[in-house]
C-alpha positions as CSV (number, residue, x, y, z in Angstrom):
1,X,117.2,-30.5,50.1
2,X,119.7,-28.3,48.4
3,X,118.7,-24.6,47.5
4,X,119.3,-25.6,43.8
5,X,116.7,-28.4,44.5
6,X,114.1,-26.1,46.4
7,X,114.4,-23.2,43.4
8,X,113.2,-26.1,41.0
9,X,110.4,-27.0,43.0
10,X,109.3,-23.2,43.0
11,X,110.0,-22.9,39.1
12,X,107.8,-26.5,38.6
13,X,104.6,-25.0,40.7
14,X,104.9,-21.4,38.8
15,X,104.7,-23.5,35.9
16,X,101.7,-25.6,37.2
17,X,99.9,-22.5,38.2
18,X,100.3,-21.0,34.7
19,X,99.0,-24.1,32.7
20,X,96.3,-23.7,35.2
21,X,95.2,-20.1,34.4
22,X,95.7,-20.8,30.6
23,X,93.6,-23.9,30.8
24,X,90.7,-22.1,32.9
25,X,91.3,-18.8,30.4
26,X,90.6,-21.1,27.4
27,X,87.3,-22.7,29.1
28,X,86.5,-19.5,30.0
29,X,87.0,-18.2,26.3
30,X,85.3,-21.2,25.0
31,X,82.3,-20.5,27.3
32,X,81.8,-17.1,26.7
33,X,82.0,-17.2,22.7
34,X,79.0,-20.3,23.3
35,X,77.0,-17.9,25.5
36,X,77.7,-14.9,23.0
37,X,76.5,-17.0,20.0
38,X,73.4,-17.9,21.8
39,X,72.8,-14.7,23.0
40,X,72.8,-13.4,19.3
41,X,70.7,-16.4,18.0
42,X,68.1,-15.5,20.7
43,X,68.4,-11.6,19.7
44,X,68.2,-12.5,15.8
45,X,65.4,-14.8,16.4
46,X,63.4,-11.7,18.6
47,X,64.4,-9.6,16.0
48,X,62.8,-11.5,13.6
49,X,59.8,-11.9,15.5
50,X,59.5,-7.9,16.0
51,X,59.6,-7.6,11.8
52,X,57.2,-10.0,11.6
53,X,54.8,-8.5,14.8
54,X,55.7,-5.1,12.8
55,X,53.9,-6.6,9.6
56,X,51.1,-7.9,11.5
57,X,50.7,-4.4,12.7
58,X,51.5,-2.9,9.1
59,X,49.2,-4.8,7.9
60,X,46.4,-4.5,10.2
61,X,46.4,-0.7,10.2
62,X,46.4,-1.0,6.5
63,X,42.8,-2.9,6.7
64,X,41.6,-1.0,9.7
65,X,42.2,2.1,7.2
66,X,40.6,0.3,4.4
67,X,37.5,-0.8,6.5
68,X,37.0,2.4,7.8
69,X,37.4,4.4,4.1
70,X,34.3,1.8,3.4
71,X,32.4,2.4,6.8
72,X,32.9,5.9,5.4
73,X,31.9,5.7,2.3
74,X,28.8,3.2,2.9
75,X,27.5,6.2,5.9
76,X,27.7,8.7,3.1
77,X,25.4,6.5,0.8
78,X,23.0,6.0,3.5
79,X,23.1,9.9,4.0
80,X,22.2,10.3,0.8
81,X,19.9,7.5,0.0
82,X,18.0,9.1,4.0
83,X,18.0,12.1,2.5
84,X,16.0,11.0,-0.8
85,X,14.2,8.7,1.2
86,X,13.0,11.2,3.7
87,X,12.5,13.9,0.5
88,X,10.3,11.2,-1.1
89,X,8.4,10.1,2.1
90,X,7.0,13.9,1.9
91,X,6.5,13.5,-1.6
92,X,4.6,10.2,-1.2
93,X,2.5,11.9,2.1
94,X,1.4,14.5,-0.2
95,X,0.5,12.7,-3.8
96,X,-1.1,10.4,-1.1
97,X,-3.3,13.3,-0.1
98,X,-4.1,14.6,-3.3
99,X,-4.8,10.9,-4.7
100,X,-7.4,10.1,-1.5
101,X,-9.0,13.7,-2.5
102,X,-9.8,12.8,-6.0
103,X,-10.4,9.4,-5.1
104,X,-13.0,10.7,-3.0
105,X,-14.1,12.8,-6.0
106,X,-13.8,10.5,-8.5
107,X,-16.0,8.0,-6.3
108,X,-18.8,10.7,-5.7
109,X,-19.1,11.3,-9.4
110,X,-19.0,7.4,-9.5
111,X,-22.3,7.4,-7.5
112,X,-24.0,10.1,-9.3
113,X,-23.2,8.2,-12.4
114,X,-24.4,5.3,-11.1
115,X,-27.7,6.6,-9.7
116,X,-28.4,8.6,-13.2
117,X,-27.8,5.0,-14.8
118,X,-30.2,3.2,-12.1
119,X,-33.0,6.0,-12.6
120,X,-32.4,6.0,-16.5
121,X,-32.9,2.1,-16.3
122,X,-35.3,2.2,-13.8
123,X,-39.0,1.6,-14.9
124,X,-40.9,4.7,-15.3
125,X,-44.5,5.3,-16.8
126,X,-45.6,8.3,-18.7
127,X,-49.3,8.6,-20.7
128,X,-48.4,9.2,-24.1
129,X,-51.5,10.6,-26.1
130,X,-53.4,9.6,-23.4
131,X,-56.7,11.3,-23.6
132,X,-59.6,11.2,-21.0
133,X,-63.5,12.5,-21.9
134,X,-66.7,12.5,-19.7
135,X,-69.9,11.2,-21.6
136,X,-72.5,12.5,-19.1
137,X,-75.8,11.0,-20.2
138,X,-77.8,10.2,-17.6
139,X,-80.9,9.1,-19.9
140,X,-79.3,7.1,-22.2
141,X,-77.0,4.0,-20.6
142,X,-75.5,5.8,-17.6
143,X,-72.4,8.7,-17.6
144,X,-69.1,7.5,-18.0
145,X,-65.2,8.9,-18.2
146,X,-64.0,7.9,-21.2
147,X,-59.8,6.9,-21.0
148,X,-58.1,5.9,-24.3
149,X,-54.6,6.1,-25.5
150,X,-51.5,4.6,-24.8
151,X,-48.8,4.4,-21.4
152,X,-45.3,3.8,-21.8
153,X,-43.1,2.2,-19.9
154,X,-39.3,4.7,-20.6
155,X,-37.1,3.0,-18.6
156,X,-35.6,-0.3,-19.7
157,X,-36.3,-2.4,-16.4
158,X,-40.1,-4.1,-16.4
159,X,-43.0,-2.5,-14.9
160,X,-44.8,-4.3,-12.4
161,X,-48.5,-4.3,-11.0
162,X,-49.2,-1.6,-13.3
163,X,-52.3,0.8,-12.9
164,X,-53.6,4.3,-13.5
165,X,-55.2,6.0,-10.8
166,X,-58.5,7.6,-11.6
167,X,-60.0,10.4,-9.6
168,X,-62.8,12.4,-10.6
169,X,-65.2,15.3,-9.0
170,X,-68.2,16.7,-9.5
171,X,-69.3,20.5,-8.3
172,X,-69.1,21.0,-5.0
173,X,-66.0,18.7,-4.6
174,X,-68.1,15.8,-4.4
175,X,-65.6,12.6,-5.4
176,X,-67.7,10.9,-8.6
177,X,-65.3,8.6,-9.1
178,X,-62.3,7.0,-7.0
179,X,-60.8,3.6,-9.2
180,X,-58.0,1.8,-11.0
181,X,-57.7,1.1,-14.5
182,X,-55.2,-2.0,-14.0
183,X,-52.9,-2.7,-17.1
184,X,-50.3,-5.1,-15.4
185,X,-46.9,-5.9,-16.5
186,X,-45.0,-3.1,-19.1
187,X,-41.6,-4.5,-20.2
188,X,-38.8,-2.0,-20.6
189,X,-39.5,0.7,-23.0
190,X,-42.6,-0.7,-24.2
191,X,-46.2,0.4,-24.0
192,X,-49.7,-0.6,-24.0
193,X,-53.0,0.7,-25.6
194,X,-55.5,1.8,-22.8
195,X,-59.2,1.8,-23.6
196,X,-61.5,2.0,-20.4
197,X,-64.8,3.4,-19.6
198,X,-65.7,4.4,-15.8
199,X,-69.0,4.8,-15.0
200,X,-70.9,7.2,-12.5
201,X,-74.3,8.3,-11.5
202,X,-75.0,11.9,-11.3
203,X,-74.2,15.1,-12.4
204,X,-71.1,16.0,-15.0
205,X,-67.5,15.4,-13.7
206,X,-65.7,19.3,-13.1
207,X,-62.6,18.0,-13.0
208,X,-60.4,14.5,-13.0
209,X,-56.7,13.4,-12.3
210,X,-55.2,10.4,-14.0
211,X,-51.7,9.3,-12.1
212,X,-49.9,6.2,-13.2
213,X,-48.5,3.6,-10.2
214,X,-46.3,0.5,-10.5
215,X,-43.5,-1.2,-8.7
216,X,-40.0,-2.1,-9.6
């Protein structure tokens, strides 16, 4: 091989070695502007997601402020409706007092009422001109104590098992006379005539009680 030939070959393989290096700096080139674009899609795309994570948070603390300026604002109503509440609790505790007082009151004049009601309606006998004598003839039909008049009955309830009580005494204390005049039933504020005599032997009465019973 001549040295012409030999200078060729060397000048042929520079060559090859130079399309080589531009071929693998062209792949390389190629590769790297791929790796670069996907590299900035991925970086846009996080981007993105941070804008939108930093709304979420935006937006959050927004509400969390919002919630807690109601939080704050419903505690200061309860304050105030605890404070009324507890002002009007005392309130209450002490009308409460001063209500069971009178009712107490009010409930004892009730009962007085009541009872001066009962013992106004209540049967009651009283003698109205009721007049009492003793006709002490012992020679002519026998001594007697003479009771006339009338009883009446005040109260507006009925009578029953009406009845005067007659005592009598002669000197010395002696008990002459020891009986009922029995009138029976008085209807409410009513009366009846009373005409008895009451015989008894002896000397003149001194003295003589006439007390009217019944039942209710």
């Amino acid at each position: 091989m001549t040295l012409g030939e030999k200078e060729m070959g060397k000048q042929r393989g520079y060559q090859a070695g130079l399309v080589v290096c531009v071929v693998l700096i062209v792949v390389l080139g190629s590769a790297y502007v791929s790796a670069n674009q996907n590299f900035t899609s991925q970086i846009n795309s996080l981007n993105a997601d941070k804008a939108n994570l930093q709304n979420q948070v935006n937006s959050l603390t927004f509400n969390k402020t919002k919630l807690q300026n109601q939080v704050d604002s419903l505690q200061s109503q309860i304050n105030l409706y605890s404070a009324w509440l507890s002002g009007n609790v005392t309130l209450l505790g002490k009308y409460k007092t001063w209500l069971n007082g009178n009712v107490t009151k009010y409930e004892s004049q009730i009962a007085s009422l009541q009872a001066q009601i009962n013992a106004l309606k209540a049967a009651k006998l009283i003698l109205v001109n009721l007049q009492s004598e003793d006709v002490n003839r012992p020679w002519v039909g026998g001594s007697y104590l003479h009771v006339y008049g009338e009883v009446c009955n005040v109260g507006t309830n009925i009578a029953y098992n009406c009845r005067l009580h007659v005592v009598a005494y002669q000197s010395g204390g002696v008990i002459a006379i020891d009986t009922y005049i029995v009138l029976g039933v008085i209807n409410g504020e009513s009366w009846v005539t009373v005409e008895a005599k009451i015989y008894y032997t002896g000397s003149a009465l001194t003295s003589w009680t006439i007390t009217p019973e019944w039942t209710s």
